[in-house]
TIMARSE-578721 format. One line per 10 residues: their letters; for each residue x, y, z of C-alpha. Coordinates in steps of 0.5 Angstrom, whole numbers. Layout:
! residues N
A) X Y Z; ...
! end
This chain:
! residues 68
XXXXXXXXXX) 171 221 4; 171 226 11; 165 226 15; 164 232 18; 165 230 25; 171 224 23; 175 229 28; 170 229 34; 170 221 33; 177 220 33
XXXXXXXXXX) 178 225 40; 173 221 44; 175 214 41; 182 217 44; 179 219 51; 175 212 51; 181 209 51; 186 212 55; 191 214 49; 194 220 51
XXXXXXXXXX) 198 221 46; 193 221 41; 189 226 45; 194 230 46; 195 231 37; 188 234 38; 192 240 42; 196 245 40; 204 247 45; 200 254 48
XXXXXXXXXX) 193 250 49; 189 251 56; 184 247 59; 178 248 64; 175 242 67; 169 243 71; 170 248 75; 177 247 76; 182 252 74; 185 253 67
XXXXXXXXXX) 191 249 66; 195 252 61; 200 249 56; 200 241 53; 204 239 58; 201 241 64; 195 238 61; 199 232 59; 200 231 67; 192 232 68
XXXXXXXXXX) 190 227 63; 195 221 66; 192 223 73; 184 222 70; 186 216 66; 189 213 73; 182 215 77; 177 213 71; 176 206 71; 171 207 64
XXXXXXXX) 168 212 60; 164 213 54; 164 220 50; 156 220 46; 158 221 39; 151 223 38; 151 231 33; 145 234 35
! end
């Protein structure tokens, strides 16, 4: 049985571990990301480049999978 969150679970186990491959499923090819205050980077590609530079600056991170 599907939990109605088993997805946001999947990401932030996903982002976690540092398994781009599998964050990357979560996107669509035309997607855009806004990071902080940051500007919007456009496309998978491109957000692929900002993922490999966050993992290499993060030595750890936990995503709460607490649902409100």
């Amino acid at each position: 049985m599907v939990r109605r969150y088993d997805h946001v679970d999947s990401l932030s186990e996903a982002l976690d571990n540092k398994q781009l491959d599998k964050v990357l499923n979560f996107m669509t090819d035309d997607c855009f990301l806004v990071a902080g205050n940051g500007e919007p980077v456009r496309g998978k590609e491109n957000i692929k480049i900002v993922f490999e530079e966050f993992f290499q600056v993060i030595k750890y991170s936990t995503y709460c999978n607490r649902y409100v």
